[in-house]
C-alpha positions in Angstrom: 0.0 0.0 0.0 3.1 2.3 0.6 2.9 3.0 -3.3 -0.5 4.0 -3.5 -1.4 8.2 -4.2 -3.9 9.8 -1.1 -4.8 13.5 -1.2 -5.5 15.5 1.6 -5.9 19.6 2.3 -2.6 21.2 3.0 -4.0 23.6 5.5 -6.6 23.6 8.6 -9.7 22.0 9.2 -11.6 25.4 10.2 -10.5 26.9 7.2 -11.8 24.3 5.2 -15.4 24.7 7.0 -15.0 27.9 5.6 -15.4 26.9 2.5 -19.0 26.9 0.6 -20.3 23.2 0.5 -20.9 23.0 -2.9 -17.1 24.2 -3.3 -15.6 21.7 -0.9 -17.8 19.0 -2.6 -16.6 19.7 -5.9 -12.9 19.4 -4.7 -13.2 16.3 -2.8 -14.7 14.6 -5.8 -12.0 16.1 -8.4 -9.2 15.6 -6.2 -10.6 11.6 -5.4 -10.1 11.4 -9.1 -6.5 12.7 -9.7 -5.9 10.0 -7.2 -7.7 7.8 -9.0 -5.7 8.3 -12.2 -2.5 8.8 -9.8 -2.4 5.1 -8.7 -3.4 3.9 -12.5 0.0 4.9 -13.6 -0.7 8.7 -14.3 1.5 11.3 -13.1 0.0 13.8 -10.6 1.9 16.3 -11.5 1.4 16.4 -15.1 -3.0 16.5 -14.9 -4.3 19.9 -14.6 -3.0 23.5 -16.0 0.4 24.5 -15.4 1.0 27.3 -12.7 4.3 29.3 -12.4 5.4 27.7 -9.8 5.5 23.4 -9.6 1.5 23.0 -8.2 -1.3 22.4 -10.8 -4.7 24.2 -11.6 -7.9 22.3 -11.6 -10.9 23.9 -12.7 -14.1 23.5 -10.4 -17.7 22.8 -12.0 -19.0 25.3 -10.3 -16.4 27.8 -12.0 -13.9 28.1 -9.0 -10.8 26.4 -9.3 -8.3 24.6 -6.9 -4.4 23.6 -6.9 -2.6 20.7 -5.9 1.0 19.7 -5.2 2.3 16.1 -6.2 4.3 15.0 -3.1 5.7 11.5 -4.1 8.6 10.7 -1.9 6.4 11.1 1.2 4.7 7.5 1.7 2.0 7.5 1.5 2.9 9.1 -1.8 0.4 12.4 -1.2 -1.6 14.9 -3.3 -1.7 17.8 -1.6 -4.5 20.9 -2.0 -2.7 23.6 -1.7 -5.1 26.3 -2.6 -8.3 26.5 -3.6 -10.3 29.8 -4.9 -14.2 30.2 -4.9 -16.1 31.9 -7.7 -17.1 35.2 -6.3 -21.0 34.7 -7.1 -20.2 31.7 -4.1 -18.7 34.1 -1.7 
């Protein structure tokens, strides 16, 4: 099991209740996803839109968007949310 991908939020649980529902739902189900394709054989690091610095954009349904930093030589090998930005109409 060491080699298998989990993600998790790289920052507090209060702040994550912060968060709109509808927004935390959205990246909880995209993030179990890039996990999903993480442990098929897909690198983390390369799904999503480039940033300028090494994390990766992913685009919310609901029209925010979140990033996420590959971690893989922590075991478990982690996905971590390192940001994750509302659409203002949710704020």
């Amino acid at each position: 099991m060491t080699g298998e991908w989990m993600w998790d939020c790289a920052f507090q649980a209060e702040d994550e209740a912060s968060y709109p529902k509808l927004v935390r739902d959205e990246v909880k189900v995209l993030a179990d996803q890039i996990v999903d394709l993480a442990n098929l054989g897909i690198d983390p690091s390369e799904l999503g839109e480039p940033t300028p610095g090494t994390a990766r954009r992913h685009t919310l349904p609901c029209g925010g968007w979140f990033e996420t930093q590959a971690l893989p030589r922590l075991r478990p090998r982690l996905i971590a949310v390192v940001l994750i930005v509302p659409p203002p109409h949710l704020l």
